[in-house]
matplotlib code that plots the C-alpha trace (Angstrom):
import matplotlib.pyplot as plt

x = [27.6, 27.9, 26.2, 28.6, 29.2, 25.1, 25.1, 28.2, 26.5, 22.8, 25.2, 26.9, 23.8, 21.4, 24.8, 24.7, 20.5, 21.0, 24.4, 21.4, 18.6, 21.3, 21.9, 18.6, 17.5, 20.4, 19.9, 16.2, 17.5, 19.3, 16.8, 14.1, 14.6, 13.6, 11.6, 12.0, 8.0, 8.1, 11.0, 8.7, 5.3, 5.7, 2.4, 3.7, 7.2, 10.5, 10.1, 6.9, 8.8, 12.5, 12.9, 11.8, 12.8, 16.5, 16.8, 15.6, 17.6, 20.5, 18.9, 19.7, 23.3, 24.0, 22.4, 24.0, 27.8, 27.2, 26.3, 29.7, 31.9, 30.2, 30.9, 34.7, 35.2, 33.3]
y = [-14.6, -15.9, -15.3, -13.1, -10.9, -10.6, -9.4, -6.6, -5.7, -5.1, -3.1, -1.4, -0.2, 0.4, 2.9, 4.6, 5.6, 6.7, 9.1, 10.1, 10.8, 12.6, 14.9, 15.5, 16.4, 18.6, 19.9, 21.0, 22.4, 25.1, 25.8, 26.6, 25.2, 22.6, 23.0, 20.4, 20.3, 19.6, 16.9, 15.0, 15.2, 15.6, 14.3, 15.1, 15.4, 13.8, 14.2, 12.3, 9.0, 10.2, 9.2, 5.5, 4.6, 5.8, 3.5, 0.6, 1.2, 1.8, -1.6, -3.3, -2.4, -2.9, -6.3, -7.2, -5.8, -8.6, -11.3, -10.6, -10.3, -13.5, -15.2, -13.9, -15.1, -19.1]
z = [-29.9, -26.2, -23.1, -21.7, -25.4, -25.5, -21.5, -22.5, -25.9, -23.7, -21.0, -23.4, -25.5, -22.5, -21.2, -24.4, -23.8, -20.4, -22.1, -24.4, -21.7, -19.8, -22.8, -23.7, -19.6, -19.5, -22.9, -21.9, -18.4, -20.5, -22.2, -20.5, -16.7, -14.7, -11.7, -8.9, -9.3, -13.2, -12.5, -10.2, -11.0, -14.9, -16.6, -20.5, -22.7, -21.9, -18.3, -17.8, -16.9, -17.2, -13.4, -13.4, -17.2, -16.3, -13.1, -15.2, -16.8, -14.3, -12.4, -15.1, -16.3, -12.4, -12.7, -15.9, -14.2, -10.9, -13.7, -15.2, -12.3, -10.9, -13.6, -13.9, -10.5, -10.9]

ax = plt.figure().add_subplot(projection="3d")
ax.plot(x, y, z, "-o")
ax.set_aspect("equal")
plt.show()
């Protein structure tokens, strides 16, 4: 596998867990709610560090998109 197949394969898997966090947070909303309160200051459950693992996450799928197009463009 190449550099640029192992950066689309990372992309493309860390994309699919942020589908999954979205569908669980929005699955839980229906449920039962979620306060701005609870979506901030969480200390337990899937919201305890839903906000920062997700824009790792995000951070790095952005990161991985400039490596790509940079290296398109060289």
């Amino acid at each position: 596998m190449s550099d640029r197949e192992a950066m689309q394969a990372e992309r493309d898997r860390l994309v699919q867990e942020m589908i999954e966090m979205q569908k669980q947070f929005i699955a839980r909303e229906r449920e039962r709610g979620i306060s701005p309160k609870e979506y901030f200051t969480a200390t337990d459950g899937m919201l305890k560090d839903y906000r920062s693992i997700y824009m790792d996450k995000a951070m790095r799928v952005s990161e991985i998109s400039r490596q790509l197009i940079a290296d398109t463009k060289a």
